[in-house]
C-alpha positions as CSV (number, residue, x, y, z in Angstrom):
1,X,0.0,0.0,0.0
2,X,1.4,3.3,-0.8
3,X,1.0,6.7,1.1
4,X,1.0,10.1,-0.1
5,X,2.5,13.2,1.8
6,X,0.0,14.8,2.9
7,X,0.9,18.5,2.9
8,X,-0.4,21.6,5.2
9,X,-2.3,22.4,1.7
10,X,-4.0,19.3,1.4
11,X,-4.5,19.0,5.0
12,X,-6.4,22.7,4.5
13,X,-8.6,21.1,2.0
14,X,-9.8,18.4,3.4
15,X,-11.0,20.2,6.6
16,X,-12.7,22.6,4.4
17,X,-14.0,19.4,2.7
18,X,-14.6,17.9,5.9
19,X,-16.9,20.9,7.0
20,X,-18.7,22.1,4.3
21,X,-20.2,18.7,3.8
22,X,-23.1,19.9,5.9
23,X,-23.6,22.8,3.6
24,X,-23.9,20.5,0.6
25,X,-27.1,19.0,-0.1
26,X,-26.4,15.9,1.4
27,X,-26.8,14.9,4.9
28,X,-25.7,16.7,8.2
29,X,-22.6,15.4,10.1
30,X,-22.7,16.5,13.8
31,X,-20.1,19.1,13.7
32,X,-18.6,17.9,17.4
33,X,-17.2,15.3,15.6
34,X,-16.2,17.3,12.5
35,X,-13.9,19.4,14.8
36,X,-12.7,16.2,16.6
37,X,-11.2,14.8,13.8
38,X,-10.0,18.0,12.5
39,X,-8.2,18.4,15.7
40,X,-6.9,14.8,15.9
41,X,-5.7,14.9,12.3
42,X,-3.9,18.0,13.2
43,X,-2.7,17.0,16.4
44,X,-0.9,13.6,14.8
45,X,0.4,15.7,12.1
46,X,1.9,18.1,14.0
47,X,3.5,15.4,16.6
48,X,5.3,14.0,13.2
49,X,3.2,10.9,12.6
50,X,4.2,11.3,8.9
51,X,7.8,9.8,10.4
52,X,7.0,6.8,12.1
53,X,5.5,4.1,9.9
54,X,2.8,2.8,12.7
55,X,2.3,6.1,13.1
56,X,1.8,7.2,9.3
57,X,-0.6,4.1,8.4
58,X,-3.0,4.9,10.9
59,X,-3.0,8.9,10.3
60,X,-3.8,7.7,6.5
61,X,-6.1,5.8,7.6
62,X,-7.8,8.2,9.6
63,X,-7.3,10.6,6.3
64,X,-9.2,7.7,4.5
65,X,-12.1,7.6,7.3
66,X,-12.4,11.3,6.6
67,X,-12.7,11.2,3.1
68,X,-15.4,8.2,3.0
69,X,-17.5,10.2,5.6
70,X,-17.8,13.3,3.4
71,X,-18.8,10.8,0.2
72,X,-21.2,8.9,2.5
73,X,-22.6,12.5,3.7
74,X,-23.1,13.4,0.1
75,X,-24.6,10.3,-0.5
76,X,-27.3,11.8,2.0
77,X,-25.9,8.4,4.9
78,X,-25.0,11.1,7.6
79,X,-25.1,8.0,10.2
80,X,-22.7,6.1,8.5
81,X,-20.6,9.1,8.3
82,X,-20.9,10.3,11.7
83,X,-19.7,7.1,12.4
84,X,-16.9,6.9,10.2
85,X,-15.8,10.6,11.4
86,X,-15.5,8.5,14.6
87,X,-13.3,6.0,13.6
88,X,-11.5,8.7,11.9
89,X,-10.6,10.5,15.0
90,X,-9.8,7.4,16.9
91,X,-7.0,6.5,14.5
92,X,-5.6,10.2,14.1
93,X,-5.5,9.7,18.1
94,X,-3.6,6.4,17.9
95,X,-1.3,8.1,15.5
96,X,-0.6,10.9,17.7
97,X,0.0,8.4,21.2
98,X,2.3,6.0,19.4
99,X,4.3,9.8,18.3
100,X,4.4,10.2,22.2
101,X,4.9,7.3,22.7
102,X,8.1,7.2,20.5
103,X,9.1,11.0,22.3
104,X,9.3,9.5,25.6
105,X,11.0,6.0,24.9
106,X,13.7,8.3,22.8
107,X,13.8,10.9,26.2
108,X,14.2,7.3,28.2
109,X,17.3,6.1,26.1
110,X,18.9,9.8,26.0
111,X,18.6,9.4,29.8
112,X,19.9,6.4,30.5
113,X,23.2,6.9,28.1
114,X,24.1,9.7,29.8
115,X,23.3,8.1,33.6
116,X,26.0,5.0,31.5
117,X,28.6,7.9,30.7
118,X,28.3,9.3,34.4
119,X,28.7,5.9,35.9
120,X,31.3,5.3,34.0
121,X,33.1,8.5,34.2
122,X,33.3,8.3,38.1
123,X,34.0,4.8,38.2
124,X,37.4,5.8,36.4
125,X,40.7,6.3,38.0
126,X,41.8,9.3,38.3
């Protein structure tokens, strides 16, 4: 499966998308989770999920949940999409906690080299 990189442009447009499917004449997404997974999507891609690969597959997935809400609310299936929306932001919030995850773990290692260096630097004879 291949990815695209998803730019701030793109990222623009499909909130726009995302938000004025309401406006359309199809059916009306609760906006609450409209902004969720605006905010979720922006929240992995600003953490860097684009970096990690766990991390990228599910924020494209939650990209893909986006899209096929907005198609299913045109299609006039505003439960479906409300639902999908959901799913949407639940992946754009796994994205973001594996990109925390990854932050501390590389914080932990960072740490512990240098408690190694310390150790060993007063172990030394002088």
């Amino acid at each position: 499966m291949t990815y695209q990189r998803f730019s701030k442009q793109s990222g623009v447009a499909l909130a726009l998308a995302i938000s004025g499917i309401s406006a359309c004449g199809g059916a009306p997404l609760n906006q609450t989770k409209v902004t969720q997974a605006q905010t979720a999507l922006h929240v992995a891609e600003t953490l860097g999920a684009e970096k990690d690969p766990k991390a990228k597959q599910m924020l494209q997935l939650a990209r893909d949940e986006a899209t096929k809400a907005k198609r299913l609310a045109d299609q006039g299936d505003g439960e479906q999409a409300n639902l999908y929306l959901e799913r949407a932001t639940a992946d754009a919030d796994l994205a973001a906690q594996l990109m925390r995850t990854q932050t501390e773990q590389d914080k932990a290692r960072e740490a512990w080299a240098k408690t190694k260096a310390t150790a060993g630097e007063a172990g030394a004879p002088q």
